[in-house]
C-alpha positions in Angstrom: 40.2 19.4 119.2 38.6 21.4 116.6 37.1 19.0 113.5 38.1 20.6 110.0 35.8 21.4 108.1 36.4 23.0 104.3 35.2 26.7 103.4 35.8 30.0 104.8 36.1 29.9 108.8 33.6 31.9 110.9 35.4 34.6 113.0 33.7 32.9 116.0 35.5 30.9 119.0 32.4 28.9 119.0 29.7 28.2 116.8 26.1 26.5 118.3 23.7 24.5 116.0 20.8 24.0 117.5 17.4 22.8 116.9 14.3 22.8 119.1 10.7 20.1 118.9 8.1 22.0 120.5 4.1 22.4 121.1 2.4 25.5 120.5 -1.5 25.7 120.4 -2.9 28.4 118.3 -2.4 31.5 120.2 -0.5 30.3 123.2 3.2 30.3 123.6 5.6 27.9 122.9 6.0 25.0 124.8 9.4 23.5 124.7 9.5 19.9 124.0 13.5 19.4 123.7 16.7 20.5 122.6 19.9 19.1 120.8 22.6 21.2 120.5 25.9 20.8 118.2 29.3 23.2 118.6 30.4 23.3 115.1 34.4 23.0 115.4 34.6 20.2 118.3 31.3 18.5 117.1 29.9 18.4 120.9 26.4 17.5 121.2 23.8 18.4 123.9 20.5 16.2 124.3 18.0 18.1 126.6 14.6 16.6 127.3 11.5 19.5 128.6 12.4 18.8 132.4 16.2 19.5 131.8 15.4 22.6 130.4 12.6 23.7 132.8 15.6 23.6 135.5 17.9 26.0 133.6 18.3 30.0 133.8 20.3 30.0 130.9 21.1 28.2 127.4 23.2 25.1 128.3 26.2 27.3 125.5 27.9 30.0 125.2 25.5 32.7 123.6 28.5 35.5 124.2 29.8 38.0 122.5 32.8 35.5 120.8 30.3 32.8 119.8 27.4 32.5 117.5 24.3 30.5 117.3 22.9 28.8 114.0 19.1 28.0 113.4 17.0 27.7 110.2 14.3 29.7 110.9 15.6 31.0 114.1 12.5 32.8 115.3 11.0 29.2 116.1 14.1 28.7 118.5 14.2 32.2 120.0 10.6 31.7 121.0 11.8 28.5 123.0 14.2 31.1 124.9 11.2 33.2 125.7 9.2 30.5 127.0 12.0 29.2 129.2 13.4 32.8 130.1 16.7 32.4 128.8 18.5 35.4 127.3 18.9 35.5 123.9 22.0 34.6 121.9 24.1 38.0 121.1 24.8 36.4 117.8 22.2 34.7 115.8 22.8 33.3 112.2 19.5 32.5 110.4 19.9 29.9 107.4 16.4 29.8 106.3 17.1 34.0 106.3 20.3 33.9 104.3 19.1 31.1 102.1 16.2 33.7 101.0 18.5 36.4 100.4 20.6 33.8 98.1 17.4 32.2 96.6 15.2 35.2 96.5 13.3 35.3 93.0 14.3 32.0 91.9 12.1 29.0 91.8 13.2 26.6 94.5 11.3 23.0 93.6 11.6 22.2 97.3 11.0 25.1 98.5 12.4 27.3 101.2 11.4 24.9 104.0 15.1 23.3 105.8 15.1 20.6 103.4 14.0 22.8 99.9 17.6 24.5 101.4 19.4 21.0 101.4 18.5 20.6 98.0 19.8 23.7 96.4 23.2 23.1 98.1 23.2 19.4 97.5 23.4 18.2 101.2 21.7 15.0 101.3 18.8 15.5 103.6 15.8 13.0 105.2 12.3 12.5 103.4 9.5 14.6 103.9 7.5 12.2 104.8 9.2 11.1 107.4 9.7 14.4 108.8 5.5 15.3 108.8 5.4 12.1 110.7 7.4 13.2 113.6 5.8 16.2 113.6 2.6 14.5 114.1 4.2 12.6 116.9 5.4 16.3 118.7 2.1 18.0 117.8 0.2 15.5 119.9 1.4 17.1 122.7 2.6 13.5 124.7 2.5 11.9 127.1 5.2 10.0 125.2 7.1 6.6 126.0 10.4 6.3 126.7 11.2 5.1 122.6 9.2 8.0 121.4 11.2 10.4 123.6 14.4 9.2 121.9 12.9 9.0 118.6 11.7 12.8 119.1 15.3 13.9 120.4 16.9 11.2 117.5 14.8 13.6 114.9 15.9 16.8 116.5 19.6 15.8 116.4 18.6 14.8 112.4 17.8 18.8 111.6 21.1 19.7 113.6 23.7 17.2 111.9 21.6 19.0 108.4 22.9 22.2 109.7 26.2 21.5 109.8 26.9 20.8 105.8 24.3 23.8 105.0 26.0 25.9 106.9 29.4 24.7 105.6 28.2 25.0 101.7 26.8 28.3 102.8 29.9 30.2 104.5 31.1 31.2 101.2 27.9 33.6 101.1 29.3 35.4 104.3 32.9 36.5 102.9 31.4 37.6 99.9 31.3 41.1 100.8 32.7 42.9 103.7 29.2 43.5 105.4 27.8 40.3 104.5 28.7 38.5 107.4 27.2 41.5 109.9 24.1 42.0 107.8 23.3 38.3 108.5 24.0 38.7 112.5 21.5 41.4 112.2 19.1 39.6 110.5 19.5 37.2 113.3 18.6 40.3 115.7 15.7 40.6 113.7 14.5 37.2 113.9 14.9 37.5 118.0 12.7 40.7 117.8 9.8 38.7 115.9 10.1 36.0 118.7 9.6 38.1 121.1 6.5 39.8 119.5 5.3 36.5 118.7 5.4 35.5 122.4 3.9 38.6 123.8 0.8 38.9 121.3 -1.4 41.5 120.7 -4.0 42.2 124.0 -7.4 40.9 122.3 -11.1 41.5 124.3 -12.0 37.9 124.9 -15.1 37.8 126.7 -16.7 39.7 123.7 -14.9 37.4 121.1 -16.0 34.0 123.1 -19.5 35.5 122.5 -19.1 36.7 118.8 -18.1 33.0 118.2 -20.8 31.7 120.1 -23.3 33.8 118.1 -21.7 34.0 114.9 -24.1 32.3 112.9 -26.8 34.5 114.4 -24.6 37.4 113.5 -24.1 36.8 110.2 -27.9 36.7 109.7 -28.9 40.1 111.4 -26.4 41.6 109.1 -27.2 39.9 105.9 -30.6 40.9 106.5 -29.9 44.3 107.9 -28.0 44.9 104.7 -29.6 42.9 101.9 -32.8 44.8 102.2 -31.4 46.8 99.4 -30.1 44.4 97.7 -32.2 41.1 97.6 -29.1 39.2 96.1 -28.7 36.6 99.2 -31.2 33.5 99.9 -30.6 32.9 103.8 -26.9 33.0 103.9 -25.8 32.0 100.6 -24.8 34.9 98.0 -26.9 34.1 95.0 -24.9 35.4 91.6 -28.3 35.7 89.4 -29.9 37.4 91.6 -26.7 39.8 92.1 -26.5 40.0 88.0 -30.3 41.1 88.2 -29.4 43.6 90.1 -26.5 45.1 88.2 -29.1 44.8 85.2 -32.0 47.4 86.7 -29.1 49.4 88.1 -27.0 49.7 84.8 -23.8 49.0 86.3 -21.0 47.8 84.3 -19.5 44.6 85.9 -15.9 43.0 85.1 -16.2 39.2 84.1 -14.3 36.4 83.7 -13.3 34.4 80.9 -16.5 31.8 81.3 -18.4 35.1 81.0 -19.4 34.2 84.7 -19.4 37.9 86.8 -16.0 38.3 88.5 -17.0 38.3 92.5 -13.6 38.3 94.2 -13.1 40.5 97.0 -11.0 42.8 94.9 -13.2 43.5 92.0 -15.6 44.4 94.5 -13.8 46.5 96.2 -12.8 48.6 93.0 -16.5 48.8 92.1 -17.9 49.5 95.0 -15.4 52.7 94.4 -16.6 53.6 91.6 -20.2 52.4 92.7 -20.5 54.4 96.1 -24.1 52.6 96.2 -22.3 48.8 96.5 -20.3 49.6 99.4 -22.2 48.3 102.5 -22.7 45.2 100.5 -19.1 44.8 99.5 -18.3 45.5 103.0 -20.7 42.4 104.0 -19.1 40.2 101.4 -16.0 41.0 102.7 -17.0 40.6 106.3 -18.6 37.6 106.3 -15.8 35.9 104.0 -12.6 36.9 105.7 -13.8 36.9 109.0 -13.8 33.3 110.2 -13.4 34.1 114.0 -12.4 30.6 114.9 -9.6 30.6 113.1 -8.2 34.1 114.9 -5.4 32.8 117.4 -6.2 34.0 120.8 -5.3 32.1 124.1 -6.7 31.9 127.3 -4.9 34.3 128.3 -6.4 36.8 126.2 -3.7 37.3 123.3 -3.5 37.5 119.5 -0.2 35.3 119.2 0.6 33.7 115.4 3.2 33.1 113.2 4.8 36.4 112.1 6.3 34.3 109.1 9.4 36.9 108.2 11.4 37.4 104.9 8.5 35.3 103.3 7.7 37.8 100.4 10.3 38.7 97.7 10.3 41.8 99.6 11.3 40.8 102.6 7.7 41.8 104.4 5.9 39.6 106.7 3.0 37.0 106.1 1.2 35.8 109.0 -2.0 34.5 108.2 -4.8 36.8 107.4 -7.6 34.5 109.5 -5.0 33.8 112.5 -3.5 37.4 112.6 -6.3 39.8 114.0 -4.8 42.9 111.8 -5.3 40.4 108.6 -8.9 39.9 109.1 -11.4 42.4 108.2 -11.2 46.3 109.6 -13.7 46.2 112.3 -12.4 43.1 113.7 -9.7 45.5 115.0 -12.3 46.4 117.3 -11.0 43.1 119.2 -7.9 44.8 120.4 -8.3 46.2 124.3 -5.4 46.9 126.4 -5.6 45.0 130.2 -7.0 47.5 132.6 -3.6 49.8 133.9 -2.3 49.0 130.0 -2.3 51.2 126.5 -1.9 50.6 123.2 -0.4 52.6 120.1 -0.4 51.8 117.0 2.2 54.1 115.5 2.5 53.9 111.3 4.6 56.0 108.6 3.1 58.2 106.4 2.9 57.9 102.8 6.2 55.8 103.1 6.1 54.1 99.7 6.2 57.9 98.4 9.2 59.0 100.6 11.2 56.1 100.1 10.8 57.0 96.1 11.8 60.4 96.5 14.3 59.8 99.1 16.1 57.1 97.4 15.5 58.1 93.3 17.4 61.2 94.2 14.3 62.8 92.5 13.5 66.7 94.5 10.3 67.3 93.0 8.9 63.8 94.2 10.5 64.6 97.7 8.8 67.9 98.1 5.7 66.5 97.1 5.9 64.0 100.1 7.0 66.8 102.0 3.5 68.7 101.5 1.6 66.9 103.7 -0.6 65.5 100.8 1.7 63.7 97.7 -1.7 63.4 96.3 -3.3 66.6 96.1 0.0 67.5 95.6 0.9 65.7 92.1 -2.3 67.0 90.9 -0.7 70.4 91.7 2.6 69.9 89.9 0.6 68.5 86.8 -1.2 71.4 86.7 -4.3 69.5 86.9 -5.0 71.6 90.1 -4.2 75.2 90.5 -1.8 75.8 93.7 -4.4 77.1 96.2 -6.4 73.8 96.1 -7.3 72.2 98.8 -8.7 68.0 99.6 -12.2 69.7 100.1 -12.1 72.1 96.8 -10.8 69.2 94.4 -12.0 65.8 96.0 -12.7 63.9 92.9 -9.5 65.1 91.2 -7.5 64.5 94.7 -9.0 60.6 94.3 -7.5 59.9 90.7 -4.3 61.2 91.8 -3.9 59.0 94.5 -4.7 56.2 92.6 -2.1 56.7 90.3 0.4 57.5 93.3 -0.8 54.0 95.3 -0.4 52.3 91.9 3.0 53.0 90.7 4.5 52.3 94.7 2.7 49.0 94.4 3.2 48.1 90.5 0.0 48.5 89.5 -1.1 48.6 85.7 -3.1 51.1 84.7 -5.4 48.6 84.0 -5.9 48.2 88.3 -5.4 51.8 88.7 -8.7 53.3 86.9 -10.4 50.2 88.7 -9.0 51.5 92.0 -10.1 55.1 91.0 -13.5 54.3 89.3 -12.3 56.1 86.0 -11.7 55.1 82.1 -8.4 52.9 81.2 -7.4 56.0 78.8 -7.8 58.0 81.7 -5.9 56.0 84.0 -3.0 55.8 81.1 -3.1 59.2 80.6 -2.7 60.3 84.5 0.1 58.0 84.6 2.0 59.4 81.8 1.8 62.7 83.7 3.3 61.0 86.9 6.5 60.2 84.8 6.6 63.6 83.0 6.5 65.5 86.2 8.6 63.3 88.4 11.2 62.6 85.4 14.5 61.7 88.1 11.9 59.0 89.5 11.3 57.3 86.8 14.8 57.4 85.2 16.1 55.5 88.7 13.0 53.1 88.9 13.3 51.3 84.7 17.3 51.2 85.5 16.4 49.2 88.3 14.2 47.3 86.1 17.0 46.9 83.5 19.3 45.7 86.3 16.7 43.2 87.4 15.7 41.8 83.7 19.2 41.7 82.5 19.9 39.3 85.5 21.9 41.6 87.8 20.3 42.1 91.7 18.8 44.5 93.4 19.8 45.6 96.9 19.0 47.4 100.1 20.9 49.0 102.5 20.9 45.7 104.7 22.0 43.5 102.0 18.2 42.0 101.4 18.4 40.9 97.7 16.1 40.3 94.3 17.6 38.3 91.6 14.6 37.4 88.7 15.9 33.6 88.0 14.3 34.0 84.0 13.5 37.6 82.3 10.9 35.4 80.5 9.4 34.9 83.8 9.8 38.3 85.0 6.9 41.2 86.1 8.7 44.2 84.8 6.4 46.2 87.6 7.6 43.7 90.4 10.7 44.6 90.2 9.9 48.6 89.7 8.1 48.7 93.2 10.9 46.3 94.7 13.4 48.7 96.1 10.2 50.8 97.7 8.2 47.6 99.0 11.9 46.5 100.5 13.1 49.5 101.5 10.0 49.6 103.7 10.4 46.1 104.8 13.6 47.2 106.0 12.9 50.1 108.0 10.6 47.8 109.8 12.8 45.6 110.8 15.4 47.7 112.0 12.7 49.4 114.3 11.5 46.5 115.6 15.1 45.5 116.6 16.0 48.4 118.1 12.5 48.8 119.8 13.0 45.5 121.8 16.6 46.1 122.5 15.3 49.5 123.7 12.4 47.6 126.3 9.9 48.8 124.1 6.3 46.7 125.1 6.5 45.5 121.0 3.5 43.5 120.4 3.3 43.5 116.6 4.4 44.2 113.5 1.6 45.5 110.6 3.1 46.5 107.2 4.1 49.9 108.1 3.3 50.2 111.7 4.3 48.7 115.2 1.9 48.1 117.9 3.2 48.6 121.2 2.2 48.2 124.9 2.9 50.1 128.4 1.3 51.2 131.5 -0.3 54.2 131.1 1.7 56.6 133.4 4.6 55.3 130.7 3.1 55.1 127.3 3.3 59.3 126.4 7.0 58.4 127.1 7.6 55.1 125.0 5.3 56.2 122.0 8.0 59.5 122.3 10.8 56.9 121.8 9.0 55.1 119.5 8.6 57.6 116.8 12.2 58.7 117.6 13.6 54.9 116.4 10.9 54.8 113.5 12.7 57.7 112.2 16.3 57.2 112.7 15.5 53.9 111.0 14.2 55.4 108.3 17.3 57.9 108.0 19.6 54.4 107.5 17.8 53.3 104.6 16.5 56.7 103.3 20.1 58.1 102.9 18.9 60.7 106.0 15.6 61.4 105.1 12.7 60.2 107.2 8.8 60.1 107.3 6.8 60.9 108.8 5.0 59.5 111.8 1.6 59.4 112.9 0.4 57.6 116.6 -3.0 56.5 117.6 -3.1 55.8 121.2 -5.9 53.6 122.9 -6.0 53.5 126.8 -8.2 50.9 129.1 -11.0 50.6 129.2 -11.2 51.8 125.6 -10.9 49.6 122.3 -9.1 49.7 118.9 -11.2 51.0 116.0 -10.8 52.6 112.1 -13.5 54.7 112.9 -13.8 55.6 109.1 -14.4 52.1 108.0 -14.8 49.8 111.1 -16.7 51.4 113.3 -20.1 51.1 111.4 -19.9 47.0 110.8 -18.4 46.6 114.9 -22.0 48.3 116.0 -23.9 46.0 113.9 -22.7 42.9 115.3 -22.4 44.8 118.6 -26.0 45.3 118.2 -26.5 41.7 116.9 -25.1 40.5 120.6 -26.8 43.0 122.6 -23.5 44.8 123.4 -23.0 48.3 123.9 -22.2 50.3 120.8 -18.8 51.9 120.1 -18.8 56.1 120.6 -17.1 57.4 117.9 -16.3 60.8 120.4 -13.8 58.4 122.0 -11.1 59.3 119.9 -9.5 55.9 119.1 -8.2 55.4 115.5 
């Protein structure tokens, strides 16, 4: 008998809510605790404790094609499947994802946790309190009584009767357009992909990062010293400002400061001087090092693997944000150096090209910005079609003119101000305006499309990709004009990464990671010419979805055992140094890793 419930009906025979607890130790995989299950029109609940589970092949539901399966935050459960070796649901519906779409630019006072989502429908919900203190209770891992076990599987029934009203208030959302509804499921698909990655990790050198952490305070030393002896602006291991702003003083370099009158010494002021101050680098490099590098903190298990939260659809974009000290491609450049395949094993780390720039051109309709992608070089290129350059050219002939242009290019497909682009190019703010002025008088079509958006977006309407992700500003007063320029290029990009990842894993693709606008992927050697093949073939027929038929370029770095990851144009030099520190063998830049 099915219950009724109010609202548009799902075209599903049956609908699953379900809800995992479970333990996961930073790095290893997730350890299922239990799982309570609810079918939506008959109100049938499951109760399953570890040990039920452990004995199953299969979820204890129908995960067909005529039923669908509700989570909030559905990557969580998915990673349960993995770690029990169930197959995955064919139909997932997400309602943290589809809450975001709804909520996305708005201030949510809750936030977008489950119960932030209660709110904004008005489903009465539990405390947060009381919810952190069963999670406490989970985290601990057990042994647990008898009355904690039921208390633990009485909480996880608590998050699945919560589904059901959320899900009810938000099945309206679904039938609100013809596609809505299948742009969810696929965002469910999505959501399977990143638990996936999230279980398989990223291969990481262990033996060498057990020793870095053991020696880290030595390290950290030899570099300060190995560096500061041009410098003189550290006492032992603490940065000392004065001596820093004595520095600048018999050097005669301008410095930004802050409103105290205090020197600005964040990691991105740095890293705009140091552009513009080629003699700062290896210092700002060491800042940098030594401040996001906190190797304790990188999520490795024993068995060797990178595995964190991927933390999908958290930006307003729709991009990814693990954590930059728990994600090894969030931490510093060199730290890349971590990353080793398992002996038999390679890696690739596959990324689009300028794809900010063709996702402009491709969707702003604009020809001029198009072909300018197509060059090779949209940099060097825009300098051309300003005629700041003649035609014949070249990166090596106009460097420094190259530079500015490519400032301006990174700035406007990231909603920079001018202000941050003659920081990021080392020139003068009128410069800087003045470039950028240029950019919108030679690619006219571009910038006609990109303020309507910004219209759209302050006069309350919402901005859209091809897969329905959406950007609503909830006040103009509250609005970044610039953020919602570089939205449809930022999401657009977001996009085309998810659709690769999904069809990467449904392909059997070794898909260990997402990184802005790459994938990392894994395979035997004798296979991974063949997958990196299929790789690039996906990246680009995702690409032609949301780039109405255009595509990007690709570009593939491969790294085969016993050889390591490395940005041999900014890494490599800070890896040897701590190598060095450690009394480990140097890394050869004639290996020909990245």
């Amino acid at each position: 008998m099915r219950i009724p419930i109010q609202g548009p009906e799902l075209p599903f025979r049956e609908v699953w809510l379900i809800d995992f607890e479970f333990v996961a130790p930073a790095g290893e995989r997730q350890r299922p605790v239990c799982l309570v299950a609810e079918e939506l029109w008959t109100g049938r609940q499951l109760r399953l404790w570890e040990d039920d589970m452990a004995a199953l092949t299969a979820a204890p539901f129908d995960t067909g094609p005529n039923s669908a399966t509700v989570a909030y935050f559905a990557s969580a459960e998915m990673g349960c499947f993995e770690a029990l070796g169930w197959p995955h649901p064919m139909n997932i519906i997400d309602l943290f994802a589809e809450f975001r779409v709804v909520a996305n630019g708005r201030k949510l006072p809750r936030g977008r946790g489950l119960l932030g989502a209660a709110a904004y429908y008005g489903v009465q919900s539990i405390e947060a309190e009381e919810k952190e203190t069963m999670r406490e209770l989970i985290m601990g891992g057990g042994p647990w009584t008898e009355d904690e076990r039921e208390q633990i599987l009485d909480y996880c029934a608590s998050d699945v009767t919560l589904l059901r009203p959320l899900l009810i208030a938000m099945a309206p959302e679904f039938a609100a357009t013809p596609t809505r509804l299948g742009h969810a499921v696929w965002r469910g698909r999505y959501m399977s992909a990143v638990a996936a990655m999230e279980d398989r990790g990223i291969p990481i050198d262990l033996p060498t990062l057990t020793m870095m952490r053991d020696r880290w305070d030595d390290i950290k030393g030899d570099m300060i010293a190995n560096v500061d002896a041009d410098f003189g602006v550290y006492d032992g291991l603490t940065f000392k400002a004065a001596r820093f702003e004595e520095y600048l003083k018999q050097h005669k370099i301008w410095w930004p400061r802050l409103e105290t009158g205090a020197l600005a010494l964040d990691d991105d002021t740095f890293k705009d001087q140091a552009r513009a101050n080629p003699i700062l680098q290896p210092l700002r490099e060491l800042r940098h090092a030594l401040g996001e590098m906190r190797l304790n903190s990188l999520a490795v298990g024993p068995d060797g693997r990178n595995r964190t939260l991927l933390s999908p659809f958290r930006s307003k974009t729709g991009r990814n944000q693990p954590s930059n000290s728990k994600f090894v491609f969030g931490a510093a450049t060199w730290v890349r150096g971590l990353i080793k395949p398992a002996e038999g094993m390679a890696v690739a780390y596959l990324d689009f090209s300028s794809q900010e720039h063709a996702i402009a051109g491709a969707l702003s309709g604009d020809k001029q910005l198009w072909s300018a992608y197509q060059s090779g070089d949209p940099y060097l290129q825009f300098a051309k079609d300003a005629k700041l350059v003649p035609q014949s050219a070249t990166k090596a002939s106009h460097e420094m003119e190259r530079d500015k242009c490519k400032a301006i290019v990174l700035g406007v497909s990231y909603g920079m101000s001018y202000h941050s682009m003659a920081h990021r190019a080392g020139i003068h703010v009128a410069e800087a305006r003045e470039l950028l002025q240029l950019h919108r008088e030679t690619y006219h079509v571009f910038w006609s499309w990109a303020e309507r958006n910004v219209d759209v977006a302050l006069a309350g309407g919402t901005l859209t990709t091809a897969m329905g992700w959406q950007y609503r500003i909830g006040h103009a007063m509250e609005a970044n004009p610039r953020s919602a320029l570089n939205w449809p290029m930022q999401a657009g990009g977001a996009e085309i990464l998810r659709l690769t990842c999904v069809a990467l894993r449904e392909a059997g693709i070794g898909l260990c990671a997402p990184v802005h606008d790459a994938v990392v992927i894994e395979a035997p050697l004798d296979r991974i010419d063949e997958d990196i093949a299929r790789t690039t073939e996906i990246m680009q027929q995702s690409c032609r979805h949301v780039m109405r038929g255009k595509t990007c370029r690709v570009d593939a770095d491969v790294i085969r055992f016993p050889d390591r990851f490395m940005d041999t144009k900014r890494g490599v030099k800070m890896w040897n140094a701590v190598m060095q520190s450690i009394g480990l063998p140097e890394y050869s830049t004639e290996k020909g890793a990245k």
